[in-house]
MARKOLFI-972692 format. One record per atom (N, C-alpha, C): residue number from 1; residue in three letters; atom name; x, y, z. Coordinates in steps of 0.1 Angstrom, whole numbers. Each point is the difference from the previous one (the first is absolute). Layout:
N
   k   r  a  east north    up
 NUM ALA CA     X     Y     Z
...
END
This chain:
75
   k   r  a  east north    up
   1 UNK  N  -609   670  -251
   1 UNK CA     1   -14     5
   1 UNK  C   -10    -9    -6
   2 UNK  N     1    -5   -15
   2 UNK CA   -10    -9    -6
   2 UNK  C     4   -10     0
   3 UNK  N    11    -1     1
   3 UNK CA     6   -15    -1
   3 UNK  C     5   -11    11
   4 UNK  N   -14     3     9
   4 UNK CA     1   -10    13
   4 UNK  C    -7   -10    -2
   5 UNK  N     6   -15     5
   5 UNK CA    -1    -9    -5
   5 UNK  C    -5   -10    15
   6 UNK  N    -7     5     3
   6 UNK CA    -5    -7    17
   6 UNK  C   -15    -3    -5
   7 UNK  N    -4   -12     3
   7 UNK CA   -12    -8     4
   7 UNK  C    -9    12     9
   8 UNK  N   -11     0   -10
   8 UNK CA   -13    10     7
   8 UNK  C   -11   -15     2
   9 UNK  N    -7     0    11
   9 UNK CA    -8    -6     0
   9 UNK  C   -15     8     1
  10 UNK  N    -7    -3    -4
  10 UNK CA   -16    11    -1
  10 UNK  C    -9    -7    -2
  11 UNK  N   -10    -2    17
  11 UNK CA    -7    -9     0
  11 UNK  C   -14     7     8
  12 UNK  N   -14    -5    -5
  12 UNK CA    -9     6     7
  12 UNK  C    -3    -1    14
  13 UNK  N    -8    10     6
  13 UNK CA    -1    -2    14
  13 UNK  C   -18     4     1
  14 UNK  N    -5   -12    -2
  14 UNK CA   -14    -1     4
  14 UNK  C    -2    13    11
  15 UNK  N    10    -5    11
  15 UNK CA    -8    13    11
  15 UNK  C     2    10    -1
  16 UNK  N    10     8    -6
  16 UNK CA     3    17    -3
  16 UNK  C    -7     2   -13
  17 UNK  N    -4   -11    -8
  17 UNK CA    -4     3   -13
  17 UNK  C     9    11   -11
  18 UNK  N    15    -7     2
  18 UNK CA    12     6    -6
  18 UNK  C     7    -8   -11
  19 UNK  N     8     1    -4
  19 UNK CA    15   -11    -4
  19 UNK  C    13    10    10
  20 UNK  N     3   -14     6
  20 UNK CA     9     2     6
  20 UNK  C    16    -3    -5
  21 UNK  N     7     8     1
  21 UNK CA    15    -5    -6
  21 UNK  C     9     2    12
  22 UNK  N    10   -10    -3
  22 UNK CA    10    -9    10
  22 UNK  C    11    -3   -11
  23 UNK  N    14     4     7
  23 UNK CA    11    -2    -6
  23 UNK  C     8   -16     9
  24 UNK  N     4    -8    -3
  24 UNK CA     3    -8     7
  24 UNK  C    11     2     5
  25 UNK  N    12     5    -9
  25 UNK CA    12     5     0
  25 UNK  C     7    11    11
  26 UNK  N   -15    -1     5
  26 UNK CA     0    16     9
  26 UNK  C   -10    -6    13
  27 UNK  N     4   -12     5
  27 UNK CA    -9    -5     7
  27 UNK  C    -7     7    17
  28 UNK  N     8     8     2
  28 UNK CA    -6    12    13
  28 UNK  C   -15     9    -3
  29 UNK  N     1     1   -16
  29 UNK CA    -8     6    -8
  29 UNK  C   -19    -9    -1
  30 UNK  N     0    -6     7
  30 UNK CA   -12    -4     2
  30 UNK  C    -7     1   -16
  31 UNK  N    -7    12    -2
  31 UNK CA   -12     7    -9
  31 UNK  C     4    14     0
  32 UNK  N    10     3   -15
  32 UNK CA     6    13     0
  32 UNK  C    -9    10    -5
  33 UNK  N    -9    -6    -9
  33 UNK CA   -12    11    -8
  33 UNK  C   -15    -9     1
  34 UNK  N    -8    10    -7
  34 UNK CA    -9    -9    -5
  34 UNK  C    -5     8    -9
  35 UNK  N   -10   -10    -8
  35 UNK CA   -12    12   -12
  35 UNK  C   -12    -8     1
  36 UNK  N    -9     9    -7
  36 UNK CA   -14    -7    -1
  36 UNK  C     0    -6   -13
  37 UNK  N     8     0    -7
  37 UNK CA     1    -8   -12
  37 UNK  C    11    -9    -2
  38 UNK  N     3    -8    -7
  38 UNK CA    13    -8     0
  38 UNK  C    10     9    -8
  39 UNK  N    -3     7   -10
  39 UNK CA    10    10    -7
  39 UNK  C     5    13    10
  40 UNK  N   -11     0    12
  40 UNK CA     7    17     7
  40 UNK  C     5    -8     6
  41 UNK  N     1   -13     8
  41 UNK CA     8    -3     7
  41 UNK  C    14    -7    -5
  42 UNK  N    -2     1   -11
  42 UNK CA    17    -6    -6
  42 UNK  C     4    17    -1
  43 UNK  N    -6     8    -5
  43 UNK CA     7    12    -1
  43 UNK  C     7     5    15
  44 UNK  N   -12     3    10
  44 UNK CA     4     1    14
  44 UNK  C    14   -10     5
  45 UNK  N    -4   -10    -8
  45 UNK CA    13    -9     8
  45 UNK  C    14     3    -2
  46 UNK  N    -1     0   -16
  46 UNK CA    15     7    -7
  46 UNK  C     4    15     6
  47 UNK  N   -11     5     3
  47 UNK CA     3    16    10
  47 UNK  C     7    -5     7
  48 UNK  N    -9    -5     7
  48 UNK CA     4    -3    14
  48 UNK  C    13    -9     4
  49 UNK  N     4   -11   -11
  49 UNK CA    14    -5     6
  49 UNK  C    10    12    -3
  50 UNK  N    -2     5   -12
  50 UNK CA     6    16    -4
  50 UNK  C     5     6    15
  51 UNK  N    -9     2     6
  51 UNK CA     2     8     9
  51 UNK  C     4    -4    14
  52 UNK  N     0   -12    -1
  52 UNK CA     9    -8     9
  52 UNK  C     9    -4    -1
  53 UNK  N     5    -1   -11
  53 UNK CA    17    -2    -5
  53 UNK  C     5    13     7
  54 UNK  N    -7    12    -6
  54 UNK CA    10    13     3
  54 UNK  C     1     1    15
  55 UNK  N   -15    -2     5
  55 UNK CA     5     1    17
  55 UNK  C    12   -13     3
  56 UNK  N     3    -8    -3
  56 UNK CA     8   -11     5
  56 UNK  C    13     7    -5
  57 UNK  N     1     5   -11
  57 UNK CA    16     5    -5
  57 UNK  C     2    14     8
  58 UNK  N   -10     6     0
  58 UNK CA     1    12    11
  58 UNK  C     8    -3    14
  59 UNK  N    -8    -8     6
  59 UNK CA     7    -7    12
  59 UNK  C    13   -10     1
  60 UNK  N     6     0   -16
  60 UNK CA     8   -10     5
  60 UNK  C    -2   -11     3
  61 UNK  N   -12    -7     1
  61 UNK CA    -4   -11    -4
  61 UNK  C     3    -8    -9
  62 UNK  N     5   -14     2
  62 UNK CA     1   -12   -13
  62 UNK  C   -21     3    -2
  63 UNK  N     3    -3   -15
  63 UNK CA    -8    -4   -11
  63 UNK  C    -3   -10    -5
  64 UNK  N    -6   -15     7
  64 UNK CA    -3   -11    -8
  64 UNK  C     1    -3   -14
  65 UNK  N     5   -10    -2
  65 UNK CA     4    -6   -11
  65 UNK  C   -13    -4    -2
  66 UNK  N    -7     4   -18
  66 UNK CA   -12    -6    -9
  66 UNK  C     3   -18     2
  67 UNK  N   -10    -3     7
  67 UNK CA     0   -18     2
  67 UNK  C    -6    -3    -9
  68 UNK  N     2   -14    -7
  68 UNK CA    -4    -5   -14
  68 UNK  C   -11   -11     6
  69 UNK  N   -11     4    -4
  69 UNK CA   -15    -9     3
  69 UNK  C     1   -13   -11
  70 UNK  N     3   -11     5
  70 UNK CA    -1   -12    -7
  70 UNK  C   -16    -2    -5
  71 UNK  N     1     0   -20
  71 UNK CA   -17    -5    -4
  71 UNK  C    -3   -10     1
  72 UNK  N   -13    -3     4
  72 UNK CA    -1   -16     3
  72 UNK  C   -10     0   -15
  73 UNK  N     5   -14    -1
  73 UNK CA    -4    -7   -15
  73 UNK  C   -11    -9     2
  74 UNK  N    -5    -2    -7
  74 UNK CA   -18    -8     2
  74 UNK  C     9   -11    -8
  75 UNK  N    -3    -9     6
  75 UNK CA    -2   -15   -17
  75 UNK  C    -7    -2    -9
END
């Protein structure tokens, strides 16, 4: 499953002293992984929605649609 196309967001957390990752697309999902680096935590993340697609297809679960993040443009 490499070719998922969902908004990772990976942002630090002063108080756990982590990077936290958050799928927005998956909004019940609060904070699905984390790493102590910004690279473990994109890896953990891509695990991790990995592994939440397959629980959701396991169950029979609809699977969100990848939402398209509008870039904002500087002047």
């Amino acid at each position: 499953m490499t070719n998922l196309r969902y908004t990772m967001i990976i942002q630090w957390s002063e108080e756990d002293q982590l990077y936290l990752v958050h799928y927005p697309d998956f909004p019940w999902q609060h904070f699905i992984t984390h790493g102590r680096t910004y690279q473990e935590a994109a890896d953990n993340g891509q695990e991790a929605l990995e592994g939440l697609i397959a629980v959701l297809k396991d169950q029979n679960q609809p699977i969100p649609q990848p939402s398209i993040v509008p870039i904002l443009q500087t002047a």
